[in-house]
Phi, psi and omega in degrees: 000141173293176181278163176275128167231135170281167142345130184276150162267102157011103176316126167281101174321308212249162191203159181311156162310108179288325190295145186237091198247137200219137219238175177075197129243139162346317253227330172263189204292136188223082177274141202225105191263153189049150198293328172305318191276296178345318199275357184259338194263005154287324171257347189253334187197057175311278194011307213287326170305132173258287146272124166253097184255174178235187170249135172321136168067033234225121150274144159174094157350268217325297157341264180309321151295023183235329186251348165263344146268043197222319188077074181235146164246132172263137160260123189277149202196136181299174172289312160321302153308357202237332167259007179304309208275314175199159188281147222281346171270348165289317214271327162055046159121327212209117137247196222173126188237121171218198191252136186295193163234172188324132176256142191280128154269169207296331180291310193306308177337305202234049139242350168317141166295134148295134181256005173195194180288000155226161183232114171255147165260168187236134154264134135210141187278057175137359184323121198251326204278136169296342173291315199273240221325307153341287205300322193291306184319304170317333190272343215275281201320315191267358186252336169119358211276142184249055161138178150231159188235135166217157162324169162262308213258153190035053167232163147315187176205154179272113139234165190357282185327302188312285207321320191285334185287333216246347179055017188113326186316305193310323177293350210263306205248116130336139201218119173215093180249158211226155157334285199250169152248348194265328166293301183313295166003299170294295159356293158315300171284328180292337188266010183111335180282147171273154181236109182284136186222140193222125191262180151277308170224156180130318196267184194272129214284144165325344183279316165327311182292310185289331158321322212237177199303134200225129177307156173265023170224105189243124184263101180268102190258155178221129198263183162328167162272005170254320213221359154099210181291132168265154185319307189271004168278300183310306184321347201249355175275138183295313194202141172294161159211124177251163176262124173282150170278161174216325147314157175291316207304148192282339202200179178233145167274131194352307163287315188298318188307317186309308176302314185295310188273338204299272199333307208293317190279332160321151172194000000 
């Protein structure tokens, strides 16, 4: 196969941010909506429930083994007290009022054990829809990606929706948001990783790229869903990658695209 050639890098004014800055409180509020995401923070971190309600007539086997060997008492609760706590189309029967869970900084990321022959991280750059950013993370979770990095600021944020959109991954996936992303970004590549950055048009097509000696530390970034890649996030990429069209349609939507490199790259 041929070689990968990288990108030369730019001399950096700013090198990452050393403070290992943790965004939230323990202490506030967390809400977890639906069975699915329920059924990933009941085996990976019960400790974090505080409250489990269910809606009167509402089952789930899974649920009740799960909390009862947690020793959680589920609360049965009508459809009014149940939208008290999240509207009644997230929650779809069930939530969990919990402790968020820990957040990561951009050092923990990139100290994490490799899980496979290659170790990727997920960057986006700007996702503002909760929908989206749910959706990528679960993609994230499932290829196997050992975290994501995003802004704190004109970003999503995990909320319900993300969690619910996300099927649990968020209980899941190391979560790292960060001041800047163009420093983590250096941060990465100063720790050995290449940073792939995927455009609509402009980049070299993914299939190409999966072809040739690929480093086994891959940073995969996603730009907004309107404007893409911001300049100095493309600067911090090693190399572009477009998904070829085929179709009239012009783009792909962001998790999907997220799904398509999360796959190509996966191994």
């Amino acid at each position: 196969m041929a070689a990968l050639s990288r990108r030369p890098r730019s001399p950096s004014k700013r090198r990452a941010d050393p403070r290992r800055e943790r965004a939230g409180s323990a202490h506030s509020a967390y809400v977890v909506p639906g069975e699915r995401a329920l059924v990933e923070l009941l085996r990976g971190s019960p400790e974090r429930i505080r409250q489990l309600y269910v809606i009167k007539g509402r089952s789930s086997p899974t649920i009740d083994e799960l909390a009862a060997k947690a020793e959680i008492e589920v609360l049965r609760v009508d459809e009014e007290t149940l939208a008290e706590v999240c509207a009644p189309a997230l929650a779809r029967g069930m939530v969990a009022v919990a402790s968020p869970p820990p957040e990561h900084t951009i050092e923990d990321l990139l100290e994490l054990p490799r899980l496979g022959e290659r170790q990727i991280l997920i960057a986006l750059d700007g996702v503002q829809d909760p929908h989206n950013l749910g959706a990528i993370l679960r993609s994230a979770e499932f290829f196997g990606a050992s975290g994501a990095i995003w802004p704190r600021d004109r970003a999503a944020s995990v909320t319900p929706v993300a969690i619910r959109s996300s099927a649990g991954a968020t209980e899941r996936l190391p979560l790292c948001r960060v001041t800047n992303l163009a420093r983590a970004l250096d941060a990465c590549k100063d720790a050995g990783y290449w940073v792939i950055g995927t455009v609509v048009e402009g980049g070299r097509a993914i299939r190409e790229i999966c072809a040739e000696d690929l480093p086994e530390r891959l940073v995969i970034v996603l730009g907004s869903e309107e404007k893409g890649l911001r300049r100095l996030t493309r600067e911090r990429c090693d190399f572009l990658a477009t998904i070829p069209r085929h179709g009239a349609i012009g783009s792909l939507n962001v998790s999907t695209a997220a799904a398509v490199a999360l796959a190509a790259f996966h191994v």
